[in-house]
PyMOL Python script that loads the backbone (N, CA, C, O; Angstrom):
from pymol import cmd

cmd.read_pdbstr("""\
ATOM      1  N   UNK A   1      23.599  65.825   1.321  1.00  0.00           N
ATOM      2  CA  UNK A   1      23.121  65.638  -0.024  1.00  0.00           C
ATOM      3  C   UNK A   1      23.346  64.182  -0.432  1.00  0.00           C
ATOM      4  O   UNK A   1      24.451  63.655  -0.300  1.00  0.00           O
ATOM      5  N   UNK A   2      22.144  63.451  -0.996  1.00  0.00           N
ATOM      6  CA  UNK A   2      22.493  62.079  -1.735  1.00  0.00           C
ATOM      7  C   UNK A   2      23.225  62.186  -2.859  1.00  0.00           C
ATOM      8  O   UNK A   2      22.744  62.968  -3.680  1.00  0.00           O
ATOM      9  N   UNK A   3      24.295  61.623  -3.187  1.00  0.00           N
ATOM     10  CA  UNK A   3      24.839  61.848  -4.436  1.00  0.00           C
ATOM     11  C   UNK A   3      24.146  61.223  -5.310  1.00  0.00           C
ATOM     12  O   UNK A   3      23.647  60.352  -4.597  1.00  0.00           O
ATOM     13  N   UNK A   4      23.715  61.020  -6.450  1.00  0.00           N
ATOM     14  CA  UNK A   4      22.976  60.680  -7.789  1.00  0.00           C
ATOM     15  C   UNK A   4      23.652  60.062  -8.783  1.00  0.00           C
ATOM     16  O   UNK A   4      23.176  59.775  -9.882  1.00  0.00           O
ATOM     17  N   UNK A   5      24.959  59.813  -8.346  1.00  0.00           N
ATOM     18  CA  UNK A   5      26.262  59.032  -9.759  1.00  0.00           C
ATOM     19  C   UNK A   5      27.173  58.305  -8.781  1.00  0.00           C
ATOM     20  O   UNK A   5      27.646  58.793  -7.755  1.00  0.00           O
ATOM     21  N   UNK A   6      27.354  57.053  -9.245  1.00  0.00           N
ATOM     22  CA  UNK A   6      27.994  55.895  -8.835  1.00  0.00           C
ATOM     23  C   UNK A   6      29.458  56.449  -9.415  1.00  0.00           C
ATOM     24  O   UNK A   6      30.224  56.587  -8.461  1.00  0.00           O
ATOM     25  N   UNK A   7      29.925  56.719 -10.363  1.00  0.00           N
ATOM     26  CA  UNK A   7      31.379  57.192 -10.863  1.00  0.00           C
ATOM     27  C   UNK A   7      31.817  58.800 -10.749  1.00  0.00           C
ATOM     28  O   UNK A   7      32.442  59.283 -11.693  1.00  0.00           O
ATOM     29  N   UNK A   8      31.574  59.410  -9.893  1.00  0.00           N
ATOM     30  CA  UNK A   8      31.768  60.726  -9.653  1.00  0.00           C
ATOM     31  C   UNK A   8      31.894  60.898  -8.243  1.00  0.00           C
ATOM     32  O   UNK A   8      31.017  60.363  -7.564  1.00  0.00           O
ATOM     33  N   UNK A   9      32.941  61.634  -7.558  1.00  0.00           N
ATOM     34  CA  UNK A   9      33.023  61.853  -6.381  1.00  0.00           C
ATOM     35  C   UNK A   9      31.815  62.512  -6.080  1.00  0.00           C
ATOM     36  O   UNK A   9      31.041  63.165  -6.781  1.00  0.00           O
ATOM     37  N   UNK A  10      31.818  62.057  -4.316  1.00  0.00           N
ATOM     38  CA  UNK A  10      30.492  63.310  -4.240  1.00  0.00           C
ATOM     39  C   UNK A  10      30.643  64.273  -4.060  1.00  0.00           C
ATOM     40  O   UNK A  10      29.575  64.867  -4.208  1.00  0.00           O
ATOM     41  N   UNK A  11      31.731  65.175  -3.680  1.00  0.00           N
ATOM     42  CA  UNK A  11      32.200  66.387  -3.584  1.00  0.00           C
ATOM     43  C   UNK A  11      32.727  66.900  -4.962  1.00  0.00           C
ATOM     44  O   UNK A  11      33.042  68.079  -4.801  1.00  0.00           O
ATOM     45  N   UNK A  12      32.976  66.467  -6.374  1.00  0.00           N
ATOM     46  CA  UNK A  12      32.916  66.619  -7.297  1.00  0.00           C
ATOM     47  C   UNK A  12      31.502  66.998  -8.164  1.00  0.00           C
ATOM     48  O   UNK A  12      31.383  67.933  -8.957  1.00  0.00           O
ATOM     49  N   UNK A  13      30.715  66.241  -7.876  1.00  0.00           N
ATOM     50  CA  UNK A  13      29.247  65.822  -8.472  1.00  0.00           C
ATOM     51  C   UNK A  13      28.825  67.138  -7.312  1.00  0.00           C
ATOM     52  O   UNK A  13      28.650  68.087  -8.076  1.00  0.00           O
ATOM     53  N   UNK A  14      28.568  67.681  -5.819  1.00  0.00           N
ATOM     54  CA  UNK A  14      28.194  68.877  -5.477  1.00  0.00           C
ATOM     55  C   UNK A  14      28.777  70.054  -6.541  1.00  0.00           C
ATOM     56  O   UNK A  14      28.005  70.781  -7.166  1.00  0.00           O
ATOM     57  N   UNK A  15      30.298  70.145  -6.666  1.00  0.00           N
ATOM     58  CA  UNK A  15      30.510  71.495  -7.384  1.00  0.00           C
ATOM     59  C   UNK A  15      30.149  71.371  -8.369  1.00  0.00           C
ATOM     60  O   UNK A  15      30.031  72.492  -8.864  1.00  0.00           O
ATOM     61  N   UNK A  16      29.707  70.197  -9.422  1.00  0.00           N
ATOM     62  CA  UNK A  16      29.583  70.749 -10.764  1.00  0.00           C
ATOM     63  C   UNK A  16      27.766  70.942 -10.784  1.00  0.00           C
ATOM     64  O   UNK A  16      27.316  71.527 -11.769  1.00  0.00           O
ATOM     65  N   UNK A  17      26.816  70.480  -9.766  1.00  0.00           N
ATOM     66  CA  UNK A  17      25.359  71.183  -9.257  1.00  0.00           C
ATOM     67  C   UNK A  17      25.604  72.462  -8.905  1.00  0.00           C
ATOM     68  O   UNK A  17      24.931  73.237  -9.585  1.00  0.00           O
ATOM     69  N   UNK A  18      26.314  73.003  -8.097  1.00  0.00           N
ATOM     70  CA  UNK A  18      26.401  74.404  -7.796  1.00  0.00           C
ATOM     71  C   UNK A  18      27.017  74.943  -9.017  1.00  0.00           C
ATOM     72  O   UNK A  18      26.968  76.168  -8.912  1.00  0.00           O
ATOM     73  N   UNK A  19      27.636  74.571 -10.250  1.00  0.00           N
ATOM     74  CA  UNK A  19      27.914  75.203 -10.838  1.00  0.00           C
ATOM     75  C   UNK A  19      26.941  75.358 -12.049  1.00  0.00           C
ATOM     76  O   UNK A  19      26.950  76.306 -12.834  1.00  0.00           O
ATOM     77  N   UNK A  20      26.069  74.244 -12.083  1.00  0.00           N
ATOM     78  CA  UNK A  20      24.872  74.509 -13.217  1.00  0.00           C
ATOM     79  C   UNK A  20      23.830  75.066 -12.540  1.00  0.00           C
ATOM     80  O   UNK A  20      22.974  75.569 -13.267  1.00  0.00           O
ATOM     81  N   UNK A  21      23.591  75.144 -11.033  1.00  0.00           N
ATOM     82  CA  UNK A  21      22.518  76.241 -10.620  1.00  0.00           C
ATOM     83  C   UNK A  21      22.816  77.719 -10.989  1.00  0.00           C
ATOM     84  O   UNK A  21      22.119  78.505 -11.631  1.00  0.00           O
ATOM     85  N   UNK A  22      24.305  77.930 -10.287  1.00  0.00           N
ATOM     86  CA  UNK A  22      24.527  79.482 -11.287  1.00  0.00           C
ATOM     87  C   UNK A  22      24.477  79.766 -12.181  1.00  0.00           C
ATOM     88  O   UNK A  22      24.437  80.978 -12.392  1.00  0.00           O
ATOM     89  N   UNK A  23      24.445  78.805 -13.322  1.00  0.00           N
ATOM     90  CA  UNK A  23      24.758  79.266 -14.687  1.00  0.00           C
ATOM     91  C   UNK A  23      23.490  79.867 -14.935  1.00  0.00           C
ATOM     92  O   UNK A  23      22.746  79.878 -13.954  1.00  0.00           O
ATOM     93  N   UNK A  24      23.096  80.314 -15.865  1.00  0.00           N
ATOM     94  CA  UNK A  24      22.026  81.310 -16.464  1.00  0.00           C
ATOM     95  C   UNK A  24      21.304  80.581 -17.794  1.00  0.00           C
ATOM     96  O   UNK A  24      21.881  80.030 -18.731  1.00  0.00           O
ATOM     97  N   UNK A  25      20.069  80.725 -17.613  1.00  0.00           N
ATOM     98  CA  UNK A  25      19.291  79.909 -18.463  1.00  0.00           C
ATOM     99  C   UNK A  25      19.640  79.342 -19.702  1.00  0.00           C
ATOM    100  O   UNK A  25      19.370  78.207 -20.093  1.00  0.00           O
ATOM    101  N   UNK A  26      20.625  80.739 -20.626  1.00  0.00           N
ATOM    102  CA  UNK A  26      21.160  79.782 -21.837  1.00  0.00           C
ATOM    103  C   UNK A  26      22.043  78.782 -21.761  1.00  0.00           C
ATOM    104  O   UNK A  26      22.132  77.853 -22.563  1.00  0.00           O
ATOM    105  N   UNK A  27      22.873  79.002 -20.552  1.00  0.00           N
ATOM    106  CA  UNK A  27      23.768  78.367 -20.418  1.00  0.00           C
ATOM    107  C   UNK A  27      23.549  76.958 -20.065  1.00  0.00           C
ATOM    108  O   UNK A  27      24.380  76.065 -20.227  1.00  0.00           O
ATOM    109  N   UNK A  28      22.557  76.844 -19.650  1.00  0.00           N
ATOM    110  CA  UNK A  28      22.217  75.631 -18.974  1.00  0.00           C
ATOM    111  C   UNK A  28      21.366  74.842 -19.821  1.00  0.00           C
ATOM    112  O   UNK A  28      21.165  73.652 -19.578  1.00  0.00           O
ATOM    113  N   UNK A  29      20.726  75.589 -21.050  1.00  0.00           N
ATOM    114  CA  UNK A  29      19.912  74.609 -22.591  1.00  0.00           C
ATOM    115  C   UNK A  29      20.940  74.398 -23.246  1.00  0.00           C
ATOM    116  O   UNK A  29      20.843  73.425 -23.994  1.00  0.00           O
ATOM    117  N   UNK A  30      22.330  75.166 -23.273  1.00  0.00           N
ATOM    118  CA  UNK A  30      23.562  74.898 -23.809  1.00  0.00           C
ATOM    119  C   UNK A  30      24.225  73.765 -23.520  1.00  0.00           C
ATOM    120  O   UNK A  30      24.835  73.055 -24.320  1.00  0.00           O
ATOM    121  N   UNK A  31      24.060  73.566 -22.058  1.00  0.00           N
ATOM    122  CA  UNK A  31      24.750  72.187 -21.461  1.00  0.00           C
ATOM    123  C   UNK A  31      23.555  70.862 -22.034  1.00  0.00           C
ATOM    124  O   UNK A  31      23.926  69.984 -22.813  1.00  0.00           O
ATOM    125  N   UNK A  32      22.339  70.922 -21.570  1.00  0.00           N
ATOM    126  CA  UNK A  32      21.583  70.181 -22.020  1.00  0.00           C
ATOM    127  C   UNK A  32      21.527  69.982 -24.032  1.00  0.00           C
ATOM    128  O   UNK A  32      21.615  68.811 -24.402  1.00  0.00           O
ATOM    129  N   UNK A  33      21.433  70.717 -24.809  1.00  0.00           N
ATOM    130  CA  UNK A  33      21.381  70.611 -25.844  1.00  0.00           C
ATOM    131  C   UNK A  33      22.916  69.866 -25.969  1.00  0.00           C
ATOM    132  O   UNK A  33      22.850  68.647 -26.126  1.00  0.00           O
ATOM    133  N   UNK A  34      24.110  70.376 -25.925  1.00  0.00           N
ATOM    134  CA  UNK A  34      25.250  69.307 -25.887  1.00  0.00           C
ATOM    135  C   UNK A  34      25.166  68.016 -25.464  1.00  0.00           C
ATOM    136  O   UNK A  34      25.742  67.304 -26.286  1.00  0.00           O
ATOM    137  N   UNK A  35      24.746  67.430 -24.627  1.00  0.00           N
ATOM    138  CA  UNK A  35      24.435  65.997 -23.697  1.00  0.00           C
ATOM    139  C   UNK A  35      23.568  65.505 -24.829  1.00  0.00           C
ATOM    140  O   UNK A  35      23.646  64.323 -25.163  1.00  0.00           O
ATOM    141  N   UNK A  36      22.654  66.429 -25.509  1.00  0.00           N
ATOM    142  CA  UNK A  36      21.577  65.546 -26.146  1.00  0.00           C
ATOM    143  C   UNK A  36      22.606  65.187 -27.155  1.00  0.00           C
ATOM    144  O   UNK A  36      22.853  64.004 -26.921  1.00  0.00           O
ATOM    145  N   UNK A  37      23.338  65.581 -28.155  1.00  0.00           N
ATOM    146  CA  UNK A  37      23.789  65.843 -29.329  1.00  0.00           C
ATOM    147  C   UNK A  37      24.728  65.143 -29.096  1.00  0.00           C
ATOM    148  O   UNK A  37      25.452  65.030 -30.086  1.00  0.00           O
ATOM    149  N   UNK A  38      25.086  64.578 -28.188  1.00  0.00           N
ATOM    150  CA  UNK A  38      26.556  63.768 -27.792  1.00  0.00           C
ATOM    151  C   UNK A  38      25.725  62.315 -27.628  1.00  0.00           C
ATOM    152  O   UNK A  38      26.190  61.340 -28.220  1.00  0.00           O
ATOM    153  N   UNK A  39      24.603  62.174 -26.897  1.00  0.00           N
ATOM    154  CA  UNK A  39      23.757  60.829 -26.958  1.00  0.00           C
ATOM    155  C   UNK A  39      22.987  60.358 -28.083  1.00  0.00           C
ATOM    156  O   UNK A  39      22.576  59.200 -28.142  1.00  0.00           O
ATOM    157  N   UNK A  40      22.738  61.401 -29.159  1.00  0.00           N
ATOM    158  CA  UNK A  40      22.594  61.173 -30.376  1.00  0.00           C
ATOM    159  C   UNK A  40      23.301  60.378 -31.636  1.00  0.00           C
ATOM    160  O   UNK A  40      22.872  59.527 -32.415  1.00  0.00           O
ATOM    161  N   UNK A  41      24.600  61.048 -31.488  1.00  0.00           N
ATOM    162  CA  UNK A  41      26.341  60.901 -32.105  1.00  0.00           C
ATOM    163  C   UNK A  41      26.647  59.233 -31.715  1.00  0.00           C
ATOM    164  O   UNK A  41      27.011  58.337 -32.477  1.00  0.00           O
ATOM    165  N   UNK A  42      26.386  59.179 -30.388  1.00  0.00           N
ATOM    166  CA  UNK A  42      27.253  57.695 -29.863  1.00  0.00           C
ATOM    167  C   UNK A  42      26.028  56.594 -29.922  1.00  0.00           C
ATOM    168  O   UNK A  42      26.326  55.408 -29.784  1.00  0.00           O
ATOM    169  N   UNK A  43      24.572  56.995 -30.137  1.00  0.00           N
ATOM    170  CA  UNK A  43      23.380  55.971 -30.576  1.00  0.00           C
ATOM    171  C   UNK A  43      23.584  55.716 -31.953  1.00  0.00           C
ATOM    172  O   UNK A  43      23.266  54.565 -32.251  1.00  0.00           O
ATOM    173  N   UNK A  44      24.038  56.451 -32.965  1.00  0.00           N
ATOM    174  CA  UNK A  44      23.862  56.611 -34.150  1.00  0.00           C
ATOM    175  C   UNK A  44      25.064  55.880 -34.788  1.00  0.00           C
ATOM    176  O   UNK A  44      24.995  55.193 -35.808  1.00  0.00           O
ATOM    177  N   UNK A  45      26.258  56.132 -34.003  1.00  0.00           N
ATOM    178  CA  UNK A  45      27.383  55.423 -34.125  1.00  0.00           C
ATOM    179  C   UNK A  45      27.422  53.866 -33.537  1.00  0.00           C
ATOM    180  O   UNK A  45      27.977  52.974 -34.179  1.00  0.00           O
ATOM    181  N   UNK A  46      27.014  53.715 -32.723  1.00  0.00           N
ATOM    182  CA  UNK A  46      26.344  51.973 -31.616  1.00  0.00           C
ATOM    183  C   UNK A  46      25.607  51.098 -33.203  1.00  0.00           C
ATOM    184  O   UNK A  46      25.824  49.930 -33.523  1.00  0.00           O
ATOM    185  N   UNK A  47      24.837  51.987 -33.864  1.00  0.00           N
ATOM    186  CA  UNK A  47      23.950  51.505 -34.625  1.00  0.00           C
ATOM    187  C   UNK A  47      24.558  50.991 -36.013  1.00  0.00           C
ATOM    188  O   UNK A  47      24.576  49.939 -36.653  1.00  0.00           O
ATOM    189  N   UNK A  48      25.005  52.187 -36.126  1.00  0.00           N
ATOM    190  CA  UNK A  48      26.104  51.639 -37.256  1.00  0.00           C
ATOM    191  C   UNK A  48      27.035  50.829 -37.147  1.00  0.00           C
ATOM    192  O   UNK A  48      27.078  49.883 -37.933  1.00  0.00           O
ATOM    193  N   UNK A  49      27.803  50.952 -36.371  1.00  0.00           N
ATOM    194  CA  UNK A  49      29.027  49.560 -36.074  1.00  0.00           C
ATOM    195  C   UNK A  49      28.164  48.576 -36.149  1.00  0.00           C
ATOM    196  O   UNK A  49      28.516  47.748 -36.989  1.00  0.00           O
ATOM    197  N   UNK A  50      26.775  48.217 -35.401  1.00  0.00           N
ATOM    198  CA  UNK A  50      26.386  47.072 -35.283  1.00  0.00           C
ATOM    199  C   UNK A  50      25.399  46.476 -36.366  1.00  0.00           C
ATOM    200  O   UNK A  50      24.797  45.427 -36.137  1.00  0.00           O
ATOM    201  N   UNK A  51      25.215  47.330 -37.825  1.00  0.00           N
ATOM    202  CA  UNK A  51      24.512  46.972 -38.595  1.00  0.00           C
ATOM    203  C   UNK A  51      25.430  47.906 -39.917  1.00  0.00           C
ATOM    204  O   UNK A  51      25.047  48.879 -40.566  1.00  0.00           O
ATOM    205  N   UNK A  52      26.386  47.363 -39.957  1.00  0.00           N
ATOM    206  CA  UNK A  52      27.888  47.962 -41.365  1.00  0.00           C
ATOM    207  C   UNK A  52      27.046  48.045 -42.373  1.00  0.00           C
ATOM    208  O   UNK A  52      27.311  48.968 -43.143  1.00  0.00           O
ATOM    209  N   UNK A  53      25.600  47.044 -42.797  1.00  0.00           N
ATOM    210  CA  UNK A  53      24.996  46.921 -44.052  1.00  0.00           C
ATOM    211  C   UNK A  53      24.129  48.169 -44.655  1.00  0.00           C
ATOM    212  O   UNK A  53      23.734  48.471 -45.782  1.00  0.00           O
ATOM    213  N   UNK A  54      24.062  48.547 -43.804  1.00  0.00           N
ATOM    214  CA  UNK A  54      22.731  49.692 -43.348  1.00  0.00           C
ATOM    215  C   UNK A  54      23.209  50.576 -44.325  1.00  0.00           C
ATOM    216  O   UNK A  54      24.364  50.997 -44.275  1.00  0.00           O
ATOM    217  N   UNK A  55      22.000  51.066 -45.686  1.00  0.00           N
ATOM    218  CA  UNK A  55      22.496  52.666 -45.920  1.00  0.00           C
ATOM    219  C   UNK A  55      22.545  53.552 -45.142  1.00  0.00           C
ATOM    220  O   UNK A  55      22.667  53.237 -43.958  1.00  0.00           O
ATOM    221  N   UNK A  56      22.477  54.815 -45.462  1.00  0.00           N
ATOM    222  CA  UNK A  56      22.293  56.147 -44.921  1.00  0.00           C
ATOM    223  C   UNK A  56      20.773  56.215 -44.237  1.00  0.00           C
ATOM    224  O   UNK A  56      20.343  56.250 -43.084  1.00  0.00           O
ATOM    225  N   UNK A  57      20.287  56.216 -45.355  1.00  0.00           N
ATOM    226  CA  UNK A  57      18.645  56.063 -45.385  1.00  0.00           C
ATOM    227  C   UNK A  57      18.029  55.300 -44.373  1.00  0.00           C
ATOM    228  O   UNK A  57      17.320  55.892 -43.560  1.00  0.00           O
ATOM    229  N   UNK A  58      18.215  53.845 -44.275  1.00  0.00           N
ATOM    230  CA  UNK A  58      17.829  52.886 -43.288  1.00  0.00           C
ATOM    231  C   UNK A  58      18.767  52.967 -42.248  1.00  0.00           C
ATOM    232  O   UNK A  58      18.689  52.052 -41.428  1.00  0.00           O
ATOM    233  N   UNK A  59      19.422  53.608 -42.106  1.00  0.00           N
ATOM    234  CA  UNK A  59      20.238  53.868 -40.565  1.00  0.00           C
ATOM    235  C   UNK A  59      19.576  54.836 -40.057  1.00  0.00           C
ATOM    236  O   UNK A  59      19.507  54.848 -38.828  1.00  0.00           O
ATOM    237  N   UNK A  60      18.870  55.968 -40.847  1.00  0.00           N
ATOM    238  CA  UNK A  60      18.126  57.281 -40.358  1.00  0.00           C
ATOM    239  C   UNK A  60      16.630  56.000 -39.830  1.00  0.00           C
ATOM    240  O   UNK A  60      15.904  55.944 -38.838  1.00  0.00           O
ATOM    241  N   UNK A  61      16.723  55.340 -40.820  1.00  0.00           N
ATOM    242  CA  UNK A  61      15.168  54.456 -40.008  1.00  0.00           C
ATOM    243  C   UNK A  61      15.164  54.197 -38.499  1.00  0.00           C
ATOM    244  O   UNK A  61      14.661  54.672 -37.481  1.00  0.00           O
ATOM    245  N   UNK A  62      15.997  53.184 -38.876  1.00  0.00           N
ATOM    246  CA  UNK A  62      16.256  52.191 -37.402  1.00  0.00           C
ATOM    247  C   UNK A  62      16.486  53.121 -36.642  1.00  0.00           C
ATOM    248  O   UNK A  62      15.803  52.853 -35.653  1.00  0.00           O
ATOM    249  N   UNK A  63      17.267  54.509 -36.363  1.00  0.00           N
ATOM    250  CA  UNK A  63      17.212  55.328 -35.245  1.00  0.00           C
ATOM    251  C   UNK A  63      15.873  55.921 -34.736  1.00  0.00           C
ATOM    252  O   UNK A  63      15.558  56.140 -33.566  1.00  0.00           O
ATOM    253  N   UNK A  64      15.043  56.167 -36.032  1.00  0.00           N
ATOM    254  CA  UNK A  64      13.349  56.376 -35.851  1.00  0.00           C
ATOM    255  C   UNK A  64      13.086  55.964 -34.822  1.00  0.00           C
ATOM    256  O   UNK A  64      12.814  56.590 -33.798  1.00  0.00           O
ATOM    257  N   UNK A  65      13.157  54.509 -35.051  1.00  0.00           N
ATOM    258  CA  UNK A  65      12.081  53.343 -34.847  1.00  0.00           C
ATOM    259  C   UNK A  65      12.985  52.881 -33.334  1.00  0.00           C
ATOM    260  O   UNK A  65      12.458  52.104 -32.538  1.00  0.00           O
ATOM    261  N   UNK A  66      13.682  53.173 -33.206  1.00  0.00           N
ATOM    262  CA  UNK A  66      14.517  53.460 -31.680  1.00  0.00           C
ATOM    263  C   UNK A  66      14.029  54.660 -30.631  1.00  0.00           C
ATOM    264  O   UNK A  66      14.037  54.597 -29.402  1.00  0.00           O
ATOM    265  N   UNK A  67      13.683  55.561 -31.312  1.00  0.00           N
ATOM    266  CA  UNK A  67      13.419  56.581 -30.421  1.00  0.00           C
ATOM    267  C   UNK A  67      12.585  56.593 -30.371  1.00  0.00           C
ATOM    268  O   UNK A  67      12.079  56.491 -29.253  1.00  0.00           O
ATOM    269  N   UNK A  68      11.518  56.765 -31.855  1.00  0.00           N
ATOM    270  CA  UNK A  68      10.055  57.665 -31.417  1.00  0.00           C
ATOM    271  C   UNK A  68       8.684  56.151 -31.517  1.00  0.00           C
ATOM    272  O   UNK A  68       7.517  56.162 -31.126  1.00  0.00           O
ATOM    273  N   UNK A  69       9.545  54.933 -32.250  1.00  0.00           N
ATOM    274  CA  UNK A  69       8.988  53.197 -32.420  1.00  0.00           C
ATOM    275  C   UNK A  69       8.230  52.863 -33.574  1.00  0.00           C
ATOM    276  O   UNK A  69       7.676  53.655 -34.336  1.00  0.00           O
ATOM    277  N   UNK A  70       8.248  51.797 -33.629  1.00  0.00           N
ATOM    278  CA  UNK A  70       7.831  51.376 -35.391  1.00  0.00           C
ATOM    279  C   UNK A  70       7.015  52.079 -36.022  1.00  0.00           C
ATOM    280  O   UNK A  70       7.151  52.523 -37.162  1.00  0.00           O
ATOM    281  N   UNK A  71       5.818  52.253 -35.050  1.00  0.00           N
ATOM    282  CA  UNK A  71       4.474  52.827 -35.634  1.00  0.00           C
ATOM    283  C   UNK A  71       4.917  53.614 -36.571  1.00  0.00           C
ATOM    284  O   UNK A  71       4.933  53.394 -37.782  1.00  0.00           O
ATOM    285  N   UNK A  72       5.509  55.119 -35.642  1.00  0.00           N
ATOM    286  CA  UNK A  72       6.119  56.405 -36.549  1.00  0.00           C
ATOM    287  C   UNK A  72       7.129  55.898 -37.284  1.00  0.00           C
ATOM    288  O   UNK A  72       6.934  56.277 -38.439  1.00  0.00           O
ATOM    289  N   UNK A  73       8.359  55.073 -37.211  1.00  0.00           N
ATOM    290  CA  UNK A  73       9.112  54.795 -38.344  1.00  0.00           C
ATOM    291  C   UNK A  73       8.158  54.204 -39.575  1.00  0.00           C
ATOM    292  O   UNK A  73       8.175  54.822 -40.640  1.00  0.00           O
ATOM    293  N   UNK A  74       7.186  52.817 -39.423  1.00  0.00           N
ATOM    294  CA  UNK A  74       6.546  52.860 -40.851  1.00  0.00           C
ATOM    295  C   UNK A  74       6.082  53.787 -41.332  1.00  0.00           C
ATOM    296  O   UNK A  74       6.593  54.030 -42.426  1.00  0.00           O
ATOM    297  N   UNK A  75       5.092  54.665 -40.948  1.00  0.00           N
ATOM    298  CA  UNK A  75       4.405  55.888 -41.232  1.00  0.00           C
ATOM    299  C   UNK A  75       5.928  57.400 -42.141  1.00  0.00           C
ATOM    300  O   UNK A  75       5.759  58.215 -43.048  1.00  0.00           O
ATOM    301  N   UNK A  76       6.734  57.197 -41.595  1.00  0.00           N
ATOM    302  CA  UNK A  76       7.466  58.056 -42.416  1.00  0.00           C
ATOM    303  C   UNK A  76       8.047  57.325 -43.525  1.00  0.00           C
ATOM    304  O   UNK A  76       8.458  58.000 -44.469  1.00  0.00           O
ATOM    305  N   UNK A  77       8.183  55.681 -43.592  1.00  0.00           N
ATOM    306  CA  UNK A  77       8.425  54.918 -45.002  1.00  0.00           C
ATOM    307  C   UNK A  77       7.892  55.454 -45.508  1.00  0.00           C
ATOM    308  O   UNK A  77       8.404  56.089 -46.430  1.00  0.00           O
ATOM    309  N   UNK A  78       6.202  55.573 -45.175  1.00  0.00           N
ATOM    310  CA  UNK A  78       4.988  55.603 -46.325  1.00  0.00           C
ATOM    311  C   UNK A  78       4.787  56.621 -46.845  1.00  0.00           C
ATOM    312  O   UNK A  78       4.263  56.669 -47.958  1.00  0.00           O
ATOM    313  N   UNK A  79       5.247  57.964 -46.003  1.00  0.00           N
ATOM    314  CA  UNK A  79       5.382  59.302 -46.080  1.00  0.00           C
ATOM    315  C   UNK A  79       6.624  59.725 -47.703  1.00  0.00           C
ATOM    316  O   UNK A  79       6.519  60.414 -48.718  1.00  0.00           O
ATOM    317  N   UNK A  80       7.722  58.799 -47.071  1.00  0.00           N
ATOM    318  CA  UNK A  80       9.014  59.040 -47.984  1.00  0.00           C
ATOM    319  C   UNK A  80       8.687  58.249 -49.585  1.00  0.00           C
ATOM    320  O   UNK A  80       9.015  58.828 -50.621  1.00  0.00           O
ATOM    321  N   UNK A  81       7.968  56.793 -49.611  1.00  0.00           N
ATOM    322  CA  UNK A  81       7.211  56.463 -50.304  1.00  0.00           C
ATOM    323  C   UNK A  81       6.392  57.108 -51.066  1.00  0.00           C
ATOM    324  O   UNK A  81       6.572  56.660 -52.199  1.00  0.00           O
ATOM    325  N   UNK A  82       5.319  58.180 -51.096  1.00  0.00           N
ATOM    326  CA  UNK A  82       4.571  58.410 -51.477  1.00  0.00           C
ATOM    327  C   UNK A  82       5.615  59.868 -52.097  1.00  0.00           C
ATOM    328  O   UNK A  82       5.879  60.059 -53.284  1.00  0.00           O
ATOM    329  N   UNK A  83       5.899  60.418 -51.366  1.00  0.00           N
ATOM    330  CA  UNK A  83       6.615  61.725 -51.639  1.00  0.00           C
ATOM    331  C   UNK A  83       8.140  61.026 -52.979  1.00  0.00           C
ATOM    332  O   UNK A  83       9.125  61.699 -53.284  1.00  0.00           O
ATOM    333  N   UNK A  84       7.915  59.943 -53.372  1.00  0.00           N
ATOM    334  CA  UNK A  84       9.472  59.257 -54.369  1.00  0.00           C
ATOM    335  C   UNK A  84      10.317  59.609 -53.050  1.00  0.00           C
ATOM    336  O   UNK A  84      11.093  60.504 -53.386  1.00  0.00           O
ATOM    337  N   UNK A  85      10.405  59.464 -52.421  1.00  0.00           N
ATOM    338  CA  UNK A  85      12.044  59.599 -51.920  1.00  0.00           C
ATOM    339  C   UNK A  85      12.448  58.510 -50.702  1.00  0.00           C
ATOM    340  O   UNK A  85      13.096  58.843 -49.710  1.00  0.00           O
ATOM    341  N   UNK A  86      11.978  57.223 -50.939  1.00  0.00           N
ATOM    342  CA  UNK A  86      12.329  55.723 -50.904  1.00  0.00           C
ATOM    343  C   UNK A  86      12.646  55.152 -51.576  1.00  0.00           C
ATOM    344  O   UNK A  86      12.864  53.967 -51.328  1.00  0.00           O
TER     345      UNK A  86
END
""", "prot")
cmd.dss("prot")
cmd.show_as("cartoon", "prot")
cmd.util.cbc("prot")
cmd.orient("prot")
């Protein structure tokens, strides 16, 4: 087997594959939905340390406009704009 991670043994990195092949379908959107929600947490936190000025509001932007890119971040200004809630 090629191992796939530079910081994980490879006999470590095999058991924890054999251990997410057994697991059972929820279990395994369970592991994935956690990973997402943990790369969410530490982007959101990266963002903030590195922009202290940022409200609430424009910190929810700039993560937009990080993930899904300006286009859709202006378009929900204009959205939040039009709806008062900018």
């Amino acid at each position: 087997m090629i191992t796939q991670s530079f910081d994980t043994h490879p006999e470590a990195e095999r058991v924890q594959i054999a251990l997410i092949r057994k697991a059972g379908i929820a279990r395994r959107i369970g592991i994935a939905r956690s990973l997402s929600e943990t790369a969410i947490k530490l982007s959101r936190r990266a963002i903030s340390r590195a922009n202290p000025q940022l409200s609430e509001q424009e910190l929810n932007l700039v993560i937009v406009a990080h993930n899904y890119g300006s286009y859709i971040a202006d378009r929900l200004v204009n959205y939040l704009k039009r709806k008062k809630l900018w």
